[in-house]
C-alpha positions in Angstrom: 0.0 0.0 0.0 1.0 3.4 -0.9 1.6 5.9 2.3 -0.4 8.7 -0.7 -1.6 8.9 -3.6 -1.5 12.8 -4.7 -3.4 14.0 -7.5 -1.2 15.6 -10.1 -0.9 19.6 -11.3 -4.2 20.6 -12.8 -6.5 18.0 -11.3 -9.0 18.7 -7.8 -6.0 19.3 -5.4 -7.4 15.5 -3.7 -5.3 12.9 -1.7 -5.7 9.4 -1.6 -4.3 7.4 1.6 -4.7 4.5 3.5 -7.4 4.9 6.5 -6.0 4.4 10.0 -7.5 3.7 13.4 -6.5 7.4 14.0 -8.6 8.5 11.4 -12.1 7.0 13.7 -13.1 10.2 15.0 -13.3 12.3 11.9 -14.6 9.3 9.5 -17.3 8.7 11.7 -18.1 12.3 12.2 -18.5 12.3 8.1 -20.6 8.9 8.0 -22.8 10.2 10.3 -23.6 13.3 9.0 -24.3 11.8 5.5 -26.2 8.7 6.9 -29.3 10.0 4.7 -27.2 10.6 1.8 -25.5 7.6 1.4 -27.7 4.7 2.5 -29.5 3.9 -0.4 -26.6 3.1 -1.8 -24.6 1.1 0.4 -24.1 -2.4 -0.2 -24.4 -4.8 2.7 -24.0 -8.9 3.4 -27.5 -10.6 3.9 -26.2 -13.6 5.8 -24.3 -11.8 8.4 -25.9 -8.1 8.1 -23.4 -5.2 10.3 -22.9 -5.6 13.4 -18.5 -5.1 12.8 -17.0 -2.9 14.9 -14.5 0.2 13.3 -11.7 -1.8 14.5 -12.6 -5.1 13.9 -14.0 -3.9 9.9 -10.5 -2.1 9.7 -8.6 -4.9 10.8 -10.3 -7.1 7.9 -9.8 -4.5 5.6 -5.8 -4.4 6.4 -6.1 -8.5 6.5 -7.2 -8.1 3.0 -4.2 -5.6 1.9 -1.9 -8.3 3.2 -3.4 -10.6 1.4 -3.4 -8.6 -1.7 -7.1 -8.8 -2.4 -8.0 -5.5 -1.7 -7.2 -1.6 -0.5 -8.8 1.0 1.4 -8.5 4.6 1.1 -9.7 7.7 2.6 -10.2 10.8 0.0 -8.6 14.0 1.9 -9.5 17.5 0.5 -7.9 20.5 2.5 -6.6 18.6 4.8 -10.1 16.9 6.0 -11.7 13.2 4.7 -14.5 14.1 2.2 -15.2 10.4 1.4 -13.7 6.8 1.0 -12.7 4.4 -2.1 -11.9 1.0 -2.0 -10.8 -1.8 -4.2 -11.9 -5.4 -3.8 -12.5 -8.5 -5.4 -9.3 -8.7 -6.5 -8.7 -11.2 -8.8 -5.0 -12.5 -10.4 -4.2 -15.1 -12.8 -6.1 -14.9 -16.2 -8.2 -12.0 -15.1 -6.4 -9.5 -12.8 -9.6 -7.1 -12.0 -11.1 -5.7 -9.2 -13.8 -3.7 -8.1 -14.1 -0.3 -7.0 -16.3 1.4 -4.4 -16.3 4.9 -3.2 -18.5 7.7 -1.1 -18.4 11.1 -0.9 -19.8 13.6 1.9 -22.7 15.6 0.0 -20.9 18.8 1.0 -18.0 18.3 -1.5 -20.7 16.3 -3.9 -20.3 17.6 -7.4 -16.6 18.9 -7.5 -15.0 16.3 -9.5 -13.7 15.0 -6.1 -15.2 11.1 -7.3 -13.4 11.2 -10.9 -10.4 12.1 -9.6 -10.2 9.7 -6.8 -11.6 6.9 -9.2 -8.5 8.1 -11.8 -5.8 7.7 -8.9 -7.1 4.6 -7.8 -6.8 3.6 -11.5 -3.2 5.0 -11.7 -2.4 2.9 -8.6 -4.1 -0.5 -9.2 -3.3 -0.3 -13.1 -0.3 1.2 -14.6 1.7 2.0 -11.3 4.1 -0.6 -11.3 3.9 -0.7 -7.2 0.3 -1.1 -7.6 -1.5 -4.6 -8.0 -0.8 -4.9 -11.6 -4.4 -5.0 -12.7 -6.1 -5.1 -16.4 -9.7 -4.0 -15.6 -11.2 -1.9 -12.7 -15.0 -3.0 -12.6 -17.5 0.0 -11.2 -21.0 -1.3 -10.3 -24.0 1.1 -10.6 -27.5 1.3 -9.7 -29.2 1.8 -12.8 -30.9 5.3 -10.7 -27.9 6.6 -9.4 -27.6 8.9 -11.4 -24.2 11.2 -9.5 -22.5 8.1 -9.3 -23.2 7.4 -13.4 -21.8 10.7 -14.0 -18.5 9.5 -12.4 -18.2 6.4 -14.9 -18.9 8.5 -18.1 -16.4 11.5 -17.0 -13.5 8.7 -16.9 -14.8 7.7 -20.3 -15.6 4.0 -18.6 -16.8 1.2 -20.8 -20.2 0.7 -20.0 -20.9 -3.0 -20.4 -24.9 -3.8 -19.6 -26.8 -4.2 -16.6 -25.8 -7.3 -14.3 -29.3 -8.6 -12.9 -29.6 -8.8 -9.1 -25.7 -8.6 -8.9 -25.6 -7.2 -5.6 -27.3 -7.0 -1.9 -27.8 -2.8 -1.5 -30.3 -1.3 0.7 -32.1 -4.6 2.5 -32.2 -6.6 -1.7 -30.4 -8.0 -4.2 -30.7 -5.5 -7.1 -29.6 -4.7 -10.4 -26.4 -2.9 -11.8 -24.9 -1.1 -14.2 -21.9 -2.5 -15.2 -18.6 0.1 -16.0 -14.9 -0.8 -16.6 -11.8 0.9 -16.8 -9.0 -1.0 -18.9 -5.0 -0.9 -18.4 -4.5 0.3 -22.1 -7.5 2.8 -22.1 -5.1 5.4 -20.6 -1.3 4.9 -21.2 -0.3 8.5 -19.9 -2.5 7.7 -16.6 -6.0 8.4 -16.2 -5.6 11.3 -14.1 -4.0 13.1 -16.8 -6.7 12.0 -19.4 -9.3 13.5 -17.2 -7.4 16.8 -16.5 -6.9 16.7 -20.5 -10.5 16.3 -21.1 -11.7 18.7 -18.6 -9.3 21.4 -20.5 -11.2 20.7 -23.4 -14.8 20.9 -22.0 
């Protein structure tokens, strides 16, 4: 894992880094305030519901670092966390892919702050060679989410189809809209091919 991952000149001044038991007080402080905002999209497991503490879900979430089968970052914008992205599902062999998650507190919501994180993640996991090597980012959708649709189609994602009843959000197993971002879609880094793109807007 990365101690930061900066976003470059010309990009929402945004830093990626790896969320700490230190970090409880603040994070929570966020979550709370955007309870409203965010559950109706968060995804959940049906066998075995919440019930994880902060340290016990963070030590699971380091457990999977080690492992190599996931990371967890917190997004920092002037010097406070605005939101979270994660990768997950990693998968090596034939496939290399992973999936991406992220949040971000309904005060910062329509700054870019999501792109960006999404194109450092993508940076990281994809074309950084201390990253995890990846081919293919996968970003799941509601079909209504209509902010978080946004996000895929400023990064220029790949929009393959709806999966049906993919995964368990908001108390059922529902539909999604199925994004990906690919190792060769952005040679020069995806950052830069957002910043690029937004020059030209």
């Amino acid at each position: 894992m990365p101690d930061a991952l900066a976003a470059p000149a010309g990009a929402v001044p945004i830093t990626l880094r790896p969320l700490d038991a230190q970090d409880y007080d603040e994070w929570n402080d966020v979550r709370r305030r955007n309870h409203e905002w965010l559950e109706p999209w968060e995804s959940g497991d049906p066998q075995h519901g919440p019930g994880l503490s902060f340290n016990a879900w963070l030590q699971r979430q380091h457990r999977d670092e080690s492992n190599g089968t996931g990371a967890l970052f917190v997004i920092e914008y002037q010097m406070h966390i605005v939101g979270q992205i994660s990768l997950g599902a990693i998968s090596y062999g034939s496939m290399r892919t992973g999936v991406v998650g992220y949040w971000v507190d309904q005060r910062h919501a329509g700054k870019d702050i999501a792109p960006t994180a999404v194109a450092l993640l993508a940076d990281w996991a994809l074309l950084d060679p201390s990253g995890p090597d990846l081919h293919r980012l996968e970003i799941a959708i509601l079909p209504h989410n209509a902010r978080s649709r946004r996000v895929a189609e400023k990064l220029h994602a790949h929009h393959e189809g709806i999966r049906p009843r993919y995964m368990y959000v908001d108390g059922a197993w529902r539909d999604h809209d199925t994004f990906s971002l690919l190792s060769e879609d952005a040679p020069e880094g995806f950052a830069k091919r957002l910043i690029s793109r937004h020059a030209r807007e």
